[in-house]
DOSEZA-376550 format. One record per residue (C-alpha): residue in three letters; x, y, z. Coordinates in steps of 0.02 Angstrom, whole numbers, padded with zeros to 5 digits, always signed. Layout:
BEGIN
alaXYZ ...
***
This chain:
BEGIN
unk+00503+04122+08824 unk+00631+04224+08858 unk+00754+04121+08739 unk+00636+04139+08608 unk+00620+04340+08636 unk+00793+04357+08618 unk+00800+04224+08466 unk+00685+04347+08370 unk+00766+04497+08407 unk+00940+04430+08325 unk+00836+04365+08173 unk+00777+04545+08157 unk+00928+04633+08162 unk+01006+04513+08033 unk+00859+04542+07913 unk+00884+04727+07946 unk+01086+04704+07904 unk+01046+04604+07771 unk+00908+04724+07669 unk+01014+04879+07713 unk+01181+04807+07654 unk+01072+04763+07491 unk+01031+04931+07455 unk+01177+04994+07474 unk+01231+04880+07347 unk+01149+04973+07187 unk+01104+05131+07290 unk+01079+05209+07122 unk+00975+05120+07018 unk+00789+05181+06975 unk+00712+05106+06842 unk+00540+05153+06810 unk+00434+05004+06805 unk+00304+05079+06680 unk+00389+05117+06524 unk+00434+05284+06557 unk+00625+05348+06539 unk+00710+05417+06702 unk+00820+05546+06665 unk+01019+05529+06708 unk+00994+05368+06797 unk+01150+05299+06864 unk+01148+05112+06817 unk+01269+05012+06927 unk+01318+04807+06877 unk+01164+04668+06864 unk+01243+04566+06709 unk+01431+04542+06748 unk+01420+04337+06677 unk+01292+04383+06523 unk+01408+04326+06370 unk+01412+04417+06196 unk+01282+04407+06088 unk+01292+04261+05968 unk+01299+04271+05770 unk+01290+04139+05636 unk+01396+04239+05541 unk+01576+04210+05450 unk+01576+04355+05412 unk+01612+04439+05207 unk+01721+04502+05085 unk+01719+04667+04976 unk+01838+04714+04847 unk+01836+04902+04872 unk+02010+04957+04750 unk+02028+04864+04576 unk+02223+04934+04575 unk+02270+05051+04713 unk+02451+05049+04625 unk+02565+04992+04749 unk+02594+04831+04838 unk+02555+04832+05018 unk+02718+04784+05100 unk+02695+04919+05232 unk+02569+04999+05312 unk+02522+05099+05464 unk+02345+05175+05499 unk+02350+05370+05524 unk+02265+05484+05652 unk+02184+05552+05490 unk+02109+05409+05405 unk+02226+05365+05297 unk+02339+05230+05269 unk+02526+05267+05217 unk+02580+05128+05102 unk+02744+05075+05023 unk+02837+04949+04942 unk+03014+04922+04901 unk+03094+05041+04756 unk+03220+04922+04707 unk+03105+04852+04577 unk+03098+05034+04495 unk+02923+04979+04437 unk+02737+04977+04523 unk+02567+05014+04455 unk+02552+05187+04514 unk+02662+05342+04400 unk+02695+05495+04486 unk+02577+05656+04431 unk+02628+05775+04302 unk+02771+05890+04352 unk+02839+05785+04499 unk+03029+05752+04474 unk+03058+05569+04433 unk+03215+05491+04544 unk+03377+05473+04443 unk+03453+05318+04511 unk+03589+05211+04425 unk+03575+05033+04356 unk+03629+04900+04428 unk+03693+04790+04275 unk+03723+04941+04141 unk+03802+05093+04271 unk+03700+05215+04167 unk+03581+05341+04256 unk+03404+05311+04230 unk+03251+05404+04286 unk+03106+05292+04407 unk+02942+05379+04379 unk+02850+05259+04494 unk+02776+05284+04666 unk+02836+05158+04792 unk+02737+05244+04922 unk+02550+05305+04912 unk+02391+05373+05056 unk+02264+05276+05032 unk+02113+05366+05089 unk+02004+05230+05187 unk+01833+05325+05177 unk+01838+05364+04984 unk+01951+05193+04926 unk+02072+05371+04838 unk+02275+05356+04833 unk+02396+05496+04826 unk+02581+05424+04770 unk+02708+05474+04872 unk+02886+05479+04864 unk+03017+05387+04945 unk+03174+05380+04877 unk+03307+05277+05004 unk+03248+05104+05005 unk+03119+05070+05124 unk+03114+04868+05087 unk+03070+04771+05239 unk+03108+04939+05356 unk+03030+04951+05511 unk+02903+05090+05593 unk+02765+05164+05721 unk+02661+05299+05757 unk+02759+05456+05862 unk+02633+05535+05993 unk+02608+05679+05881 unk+02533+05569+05726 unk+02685+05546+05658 unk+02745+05408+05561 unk+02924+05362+05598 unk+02998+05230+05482 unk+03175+05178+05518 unk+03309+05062+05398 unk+03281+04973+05237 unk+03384+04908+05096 unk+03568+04985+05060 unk+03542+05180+05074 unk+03380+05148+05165 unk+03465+05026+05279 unk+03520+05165+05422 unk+03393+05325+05353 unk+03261+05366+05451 unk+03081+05440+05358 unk+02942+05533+05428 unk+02769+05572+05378 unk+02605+05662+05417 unk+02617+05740+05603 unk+02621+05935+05586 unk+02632+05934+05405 unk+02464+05818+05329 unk+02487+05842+05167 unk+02672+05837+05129 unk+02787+05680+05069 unk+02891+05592+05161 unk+03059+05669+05251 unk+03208+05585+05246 unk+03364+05583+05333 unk+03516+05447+05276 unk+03657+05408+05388 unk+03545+05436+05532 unk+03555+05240+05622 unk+03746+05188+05652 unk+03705+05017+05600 unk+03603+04944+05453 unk+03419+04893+05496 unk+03371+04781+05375 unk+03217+04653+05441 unk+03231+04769+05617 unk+03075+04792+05726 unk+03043+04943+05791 unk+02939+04984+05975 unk+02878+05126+06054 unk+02951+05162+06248 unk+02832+05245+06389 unk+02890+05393+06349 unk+02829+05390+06178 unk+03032+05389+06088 unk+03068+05238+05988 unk+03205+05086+05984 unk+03251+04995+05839 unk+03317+04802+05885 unk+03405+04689+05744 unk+03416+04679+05576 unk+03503+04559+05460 unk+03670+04540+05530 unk+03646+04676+05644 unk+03659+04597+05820 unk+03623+04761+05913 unk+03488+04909+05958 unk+03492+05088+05942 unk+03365+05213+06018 unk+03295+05312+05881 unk+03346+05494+05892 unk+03233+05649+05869 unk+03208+05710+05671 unk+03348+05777+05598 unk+03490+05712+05723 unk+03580+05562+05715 unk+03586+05390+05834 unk+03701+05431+05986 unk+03756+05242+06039 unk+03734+05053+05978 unk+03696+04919+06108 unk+03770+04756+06072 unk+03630+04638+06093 unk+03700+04443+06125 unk+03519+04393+06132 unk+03513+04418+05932 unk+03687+04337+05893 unk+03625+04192+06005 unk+03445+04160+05930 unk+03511+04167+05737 unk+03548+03987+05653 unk+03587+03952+05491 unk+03425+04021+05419 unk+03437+04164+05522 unk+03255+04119+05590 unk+03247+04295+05720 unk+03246+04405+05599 unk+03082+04566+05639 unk+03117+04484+05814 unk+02933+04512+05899 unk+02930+04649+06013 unk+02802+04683+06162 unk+02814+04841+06291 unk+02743+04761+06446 unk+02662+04835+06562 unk+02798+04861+06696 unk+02906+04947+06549 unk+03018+04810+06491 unk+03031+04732+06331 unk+02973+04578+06291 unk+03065+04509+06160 unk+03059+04368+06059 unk+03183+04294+05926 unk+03163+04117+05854 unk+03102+04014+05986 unk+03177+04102+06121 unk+03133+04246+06231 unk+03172+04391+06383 unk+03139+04555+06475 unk+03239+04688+06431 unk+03254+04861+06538 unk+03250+04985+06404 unk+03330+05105+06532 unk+03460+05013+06624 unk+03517+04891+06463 unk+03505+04748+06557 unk+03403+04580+06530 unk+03273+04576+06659 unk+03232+04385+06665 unk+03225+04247+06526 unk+03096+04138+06487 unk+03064+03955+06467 unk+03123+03902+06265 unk+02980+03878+06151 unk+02958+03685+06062 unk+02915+03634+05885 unk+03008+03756+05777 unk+03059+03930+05727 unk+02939+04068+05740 unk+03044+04219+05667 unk+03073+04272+05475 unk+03089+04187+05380 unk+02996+04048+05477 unk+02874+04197+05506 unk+02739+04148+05630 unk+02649+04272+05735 unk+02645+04368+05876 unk+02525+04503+05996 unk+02509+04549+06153 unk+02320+04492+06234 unk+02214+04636+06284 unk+02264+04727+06439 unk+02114+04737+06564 unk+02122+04850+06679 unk+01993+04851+06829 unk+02017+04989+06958 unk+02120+04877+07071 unk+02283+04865+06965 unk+02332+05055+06926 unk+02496+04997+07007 unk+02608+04920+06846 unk+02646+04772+06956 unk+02485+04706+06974 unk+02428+04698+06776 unk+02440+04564+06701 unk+02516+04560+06525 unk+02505+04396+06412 unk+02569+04357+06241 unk+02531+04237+06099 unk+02649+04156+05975 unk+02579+04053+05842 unk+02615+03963+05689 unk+02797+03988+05601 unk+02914+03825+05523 unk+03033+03709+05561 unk+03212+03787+05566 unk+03252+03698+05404 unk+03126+03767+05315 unk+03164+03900+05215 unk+03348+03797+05147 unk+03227+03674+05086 unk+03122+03777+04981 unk+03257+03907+04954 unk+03389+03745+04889 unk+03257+03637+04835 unk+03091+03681+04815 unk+03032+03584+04934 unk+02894+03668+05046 unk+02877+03594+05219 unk+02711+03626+05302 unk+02689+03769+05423 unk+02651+03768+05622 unk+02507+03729+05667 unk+02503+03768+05856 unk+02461+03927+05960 unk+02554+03962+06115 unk+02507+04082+06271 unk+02615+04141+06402 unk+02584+04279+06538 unk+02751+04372+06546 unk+02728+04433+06716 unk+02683+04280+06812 unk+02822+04225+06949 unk+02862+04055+06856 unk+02802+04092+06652 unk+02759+03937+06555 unk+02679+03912+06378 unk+02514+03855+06380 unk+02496+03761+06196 unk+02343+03722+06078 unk+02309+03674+05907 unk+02242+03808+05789 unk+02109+03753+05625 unk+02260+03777+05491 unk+02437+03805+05460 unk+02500+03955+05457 unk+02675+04049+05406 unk+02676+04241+05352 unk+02507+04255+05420 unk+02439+04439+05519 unk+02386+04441+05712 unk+02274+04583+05734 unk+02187+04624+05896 unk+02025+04665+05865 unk+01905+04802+05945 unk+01800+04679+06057 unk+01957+04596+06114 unk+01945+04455+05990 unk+02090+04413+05876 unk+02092+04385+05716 unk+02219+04259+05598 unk+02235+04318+05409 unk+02332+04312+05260 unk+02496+04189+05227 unk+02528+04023+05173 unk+02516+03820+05232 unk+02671+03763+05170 unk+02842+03867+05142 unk+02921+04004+05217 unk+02962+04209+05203 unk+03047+04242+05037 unk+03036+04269+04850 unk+02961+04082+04781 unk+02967+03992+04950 unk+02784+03946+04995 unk+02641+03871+04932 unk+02479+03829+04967 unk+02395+04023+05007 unk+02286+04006+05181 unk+02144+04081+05115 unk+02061+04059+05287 unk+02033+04210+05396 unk+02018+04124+05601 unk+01933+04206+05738 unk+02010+04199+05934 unk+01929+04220+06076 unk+02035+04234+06239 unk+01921+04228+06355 unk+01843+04048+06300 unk+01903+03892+06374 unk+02036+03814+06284 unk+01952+03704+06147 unk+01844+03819+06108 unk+01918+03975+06071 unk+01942+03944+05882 unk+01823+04000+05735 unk+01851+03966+05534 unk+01774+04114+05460 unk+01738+04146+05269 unk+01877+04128+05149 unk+01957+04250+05019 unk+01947+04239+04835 unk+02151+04307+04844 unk+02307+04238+04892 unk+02397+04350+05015 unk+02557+04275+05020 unk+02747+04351+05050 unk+02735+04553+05081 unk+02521+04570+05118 unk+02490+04654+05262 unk+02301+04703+05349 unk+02242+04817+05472 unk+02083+04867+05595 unk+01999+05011+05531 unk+01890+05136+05643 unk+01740+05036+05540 unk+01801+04887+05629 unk+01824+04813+05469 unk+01994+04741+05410 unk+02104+04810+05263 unk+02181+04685+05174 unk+02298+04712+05041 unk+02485+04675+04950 unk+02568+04518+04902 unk+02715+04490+04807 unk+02827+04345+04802 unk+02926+04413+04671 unk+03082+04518+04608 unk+02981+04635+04521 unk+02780+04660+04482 unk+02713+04517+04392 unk+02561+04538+04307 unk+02535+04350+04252 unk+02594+04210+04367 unk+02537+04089+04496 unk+02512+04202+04636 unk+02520+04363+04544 unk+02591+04536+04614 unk+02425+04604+04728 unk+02369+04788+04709 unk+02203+04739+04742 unk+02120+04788+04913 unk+02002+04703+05001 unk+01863+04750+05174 unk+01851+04612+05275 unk+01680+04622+05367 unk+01708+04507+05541 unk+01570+04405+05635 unk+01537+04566+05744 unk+01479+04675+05596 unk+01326+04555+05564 unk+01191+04688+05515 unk+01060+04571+05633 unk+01186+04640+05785 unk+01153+04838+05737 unk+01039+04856+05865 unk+01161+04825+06001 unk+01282+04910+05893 unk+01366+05060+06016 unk+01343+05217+05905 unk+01476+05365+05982 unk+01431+05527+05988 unk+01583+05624+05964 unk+01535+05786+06001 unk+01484+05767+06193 unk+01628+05608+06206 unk+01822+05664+06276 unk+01955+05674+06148 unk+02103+05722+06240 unk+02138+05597+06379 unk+02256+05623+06526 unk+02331+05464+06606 unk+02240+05414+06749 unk+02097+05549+06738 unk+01905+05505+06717 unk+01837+05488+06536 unk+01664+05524+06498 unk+01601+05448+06342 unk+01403+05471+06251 unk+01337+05352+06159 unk+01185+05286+06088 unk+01107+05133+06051 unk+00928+05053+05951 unk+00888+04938+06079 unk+00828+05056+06193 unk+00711+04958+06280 unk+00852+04858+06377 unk+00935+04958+06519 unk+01131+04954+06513 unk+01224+04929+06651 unk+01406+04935+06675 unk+01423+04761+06657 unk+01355+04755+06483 unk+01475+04883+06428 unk+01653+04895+06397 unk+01765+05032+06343 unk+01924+04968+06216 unk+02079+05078+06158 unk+02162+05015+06005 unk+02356+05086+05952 unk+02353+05064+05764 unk+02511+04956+05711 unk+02665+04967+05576 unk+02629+04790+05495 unk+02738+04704+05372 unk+02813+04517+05344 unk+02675+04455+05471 unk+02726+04588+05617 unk+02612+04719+05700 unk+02731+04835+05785 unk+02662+04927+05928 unk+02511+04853+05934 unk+02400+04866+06090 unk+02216+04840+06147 unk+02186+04920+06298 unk+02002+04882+06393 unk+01975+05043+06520 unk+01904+05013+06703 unk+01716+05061+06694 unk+01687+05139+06838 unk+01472+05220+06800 unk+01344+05219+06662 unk+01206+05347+06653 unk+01059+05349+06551 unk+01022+05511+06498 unk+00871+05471+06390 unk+00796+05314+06301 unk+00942+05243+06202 unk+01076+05375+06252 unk+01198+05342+06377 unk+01367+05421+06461 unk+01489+05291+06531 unk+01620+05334+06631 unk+01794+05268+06640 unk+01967+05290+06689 unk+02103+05308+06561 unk+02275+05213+06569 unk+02384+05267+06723 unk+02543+05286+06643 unk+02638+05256+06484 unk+02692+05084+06516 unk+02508+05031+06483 unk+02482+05144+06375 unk+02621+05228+06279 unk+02563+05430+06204 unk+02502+05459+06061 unk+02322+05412+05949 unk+02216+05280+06009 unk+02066+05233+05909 unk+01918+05222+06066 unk+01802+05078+06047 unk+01619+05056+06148 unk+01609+04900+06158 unk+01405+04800+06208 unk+01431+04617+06232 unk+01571+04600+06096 unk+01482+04720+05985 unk+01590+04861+05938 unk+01537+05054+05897 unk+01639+05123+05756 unk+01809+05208+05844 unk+01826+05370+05882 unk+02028+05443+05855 unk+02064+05498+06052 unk+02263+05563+06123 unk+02329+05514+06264 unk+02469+05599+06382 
***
């Protein structure tokens, strides 16, 4: 008897342990189970498996400018909605005149050695919430430059084509409504085909170039480069074709570079010069212009148990690209050898690194990566066969493919709805706030062509992904600005509002994520500086049926975050609010 006495008294203290450590569990969570709405309830994790919701959708096209004037070569979102455009002025000719009393740009002739007067843009804002374009002028050579964003908004666009190969330009910042600033002689060496990344610190450093086997750290406006860093790396990784030329660069998250150059790859310390590590050599071909396959960085998640830099994980993808013979076959001969066709992951700051391979649904050579709000990326624009180059591909990959990370290998890969427009050599895209995609340029000519094969592009195009499926608008996050932080300060608490249709369903954390998105430079297939960023959430609150304030933490320092404008992304089970322009520092 007594056994049994003592039996039930354990039994009772576990079910007492048990229920209490239960409730401490969600201590906060009080629903009311008649309909009504509790005010400010604090709604802690119930759905942290519940996957995003599903669409049948492929998503659809909109041709929203007829002629926007200029060929998209390159293009960076703005802070201020607009996208600064430009193209190459060595043609002396695009579709877009300057206005009445702007000074045309006296320039000499090649072949004749006479002056002559160009009274074309080269460079325009397009204004992404009216489809409007203001020309712009750039007069060294910005053809196949480089760029980002500085922390203040501006634009900072560094080499080119003879003059333009060592001038730097700037745009937008303090002054919105100017042109561009330029400043020649400003690089010591020529950055032609250069990529350009941002440091923690928010200052910039310019790698490569054709025949430039070096970096430079981009000085502040107006002054000129202090030192050039011979860079073996670049001498090492460039064959016959060249093949590591816009070398893909990636800040990781410890502060190195990560960079890439034809099928090759390291860490470089940005402060100390020195390579860091190198990492195993990539198979099956070249993946650097004019090969030209693709690059990002994979979302950085961070979860409240990683603000140290050591303990996030950063990942990259390479994909697509040609064989290293490529572009001398269709350069000599016109033969056009068919593009990559694999996809290739490796996380960067694992102990031993090794490249995880799979098979993507198409070819792909001069194609875009973009990172998408939800953490999805997204494959668009280029060619099946050919290379980088004037002439050198054929067969346009018409085919925009969705990625999803987080699936299991095999089934991370979606075919989405194909374009009506080849967007071959020089298109570019971008993610706009709308979560749409611009898509624009093309030109695999000398000059603009108004009648050919693949014709010069000054069209523009909105590509609508999966995500925007009007049956999802009822999950759809919608921010409200006015009671959300703008200015972010690393590490601090960020307090968003937003609302939502579906207001029936209580939110938890769990069915909520919080996304920062740094808008690229993109040309020839490269997104410089790109970076999705998914916040720890740490609380969401109901305030009222359908309205809700989530908390999270912003980026602890730079080298997860670098300064500057971030477009801010709710995110409900892959369903993306519209962004909202937030600064970090």
């Amino acid at each position: 008897m007594a056994l049994l006495h003592n039996a039930l008294l354990i039994l009772t203290f576990l079910f007492i342990a048990v229920d209490a450590k239960h409730k401490n569990k969600i201590p906060l969570q009080r629903i009311p189970i008649y309909g009504g709405v509790d005010q400010n309830v604090a709604v802690e994790g119930l759905n942290a498996d519940k996957p995003d919701f599903e669409t049948n959708s492929l998503g659809h096209w909109d041709l929203i400018s007829r002629d926007s004037g200029v060929s998209a070569m390159q293009i960076n979102l703005m802070p201020t909605n607009k996208m600064i455009v430009y193209d190459a002025t060595v043609y002396r000719v695009s579709r877009l005149k300057y206005p009445p009393g702007e000074p045309c740009v006296p320039y000499i002739d090649g072949q004749t050695r006479q002056e002559k007067l160009d009274c074309f843009a080269h460079s325009m804002e397009y204004d992404i919430e009216t489809n409007q374009v203001r020309p712009l002028k750039v007069v060294a050579d910005p053809w196949c430059s480089s760029g980002g964003l500085a922390p203040d908004g501006t634009l900072v666009s560094s080499g080119g084509f003879l003059v333009g190969a060592k001038t730097m330009r700037y745009i937008g910042g303090h002054c919105q409504n100017c042109d561009w600033r330029e400043y020649n002689n400003t690089l010591l060496e020529e950055r032609w085909y250069g990529t350009q990344a941002i440091l923690p610190n928010g200052d910039f450093i310019v790698i490569g170039g054709r025949k430039s086997f070096s970096y430079e750290f981009i000085p502040k406006e107006g002054q000129v480069s202090g030192k050039n860093y011979f860079f073996p790396f670049l001498y090492e990784t460039s064959d016959i074709d060249e093949n590591n030329l816009y070398p893909f660069v990636h800040l990781s998250v410890d502060g190195n570079l990560f960079i890439f150059a034809n099928n090759r790859s390291l860490l470089l310390n940005p402060n100390t010069n020195k390579v860091v590590r190198t990492f195993p050599v990539l198979p099956g071909g070249s993946r650097n212009y004019p090969a030209s396959g693709m690059s990002a960085l994979l979302p950085i998640k961070l979860d409240g148990t990683n603000g140290n830099g050591a303990t996030i994980k950063a990942e990259v993808i390479v994909c697509g690209g040609n064989t290293y013979d490529a572009f001398n076959l269709a350069e000599t001969r016109k033969v056009f050898v068919p593009a990559l066709q694999d996809c290739n992951r490796m996380i960067i700051t694992d102990p031993n690194p090794t490249w995880n391979t799979e098979k993507m649904p198409s070819r792909r050579t001069m194609g875009d990566v973009l990172i998408l709000p939800n953490g999805q990326l997204l494959f668009i624009n280029g060619a099946q066969n050919g290379t980088a180059a004037w002439w050198d591909a054929e067969v346009p990959n018409f085919t925009p493919v969705l990625y999803s990370p987080e699936k299991a290998k095999g089934q991370r890969f979606r075919v989405l709805k194909p374009s009506m427009i080849a967007r071959m050599y020089h298109s570019s895209s971008a993610v706009l706030p709308s979560g749409k995609i611009w898509v624009a340029g093309s030109n695999t000519h000398n000059t603009y062509k108004d009648t050919d094969k693949f014709p010069t592009e000054t069209r523009v195009e909105a590509f609508s992904p999966p995500y925007l499926d009007q049956n999802l608008d009822k999950y759809r996050p919608n921010i409200i600005e006015q009671f959300s932080m703008k200015k972010l300060i690393y590490g601090s608490k960020v307090g968003i509002e937003f609302s939502i249709q579906d207001g029936d369903h209580v939110l938890t954390k769990d069915d909520i994520k919080v996304t920062m998105y740094f808008p690229p430079f993109t040309t020839h297939g490269v997104s410089m500086n790109q970076r999705l960023v998914v916040l720890e959430t740490m609380r969401i609150v109901q305030k009222s049926k359908g309205i809700y304030k989530v908390r999270s933490r912003a980026p602890p320092f730079g080298e997860v975050a670098p300064p500057g404008y971030y477009l801010l992304f709710v995110v409900h089970h892959g369903v993306p609010s519209k962004g909202m322009w937030v600064h970090i520092a």
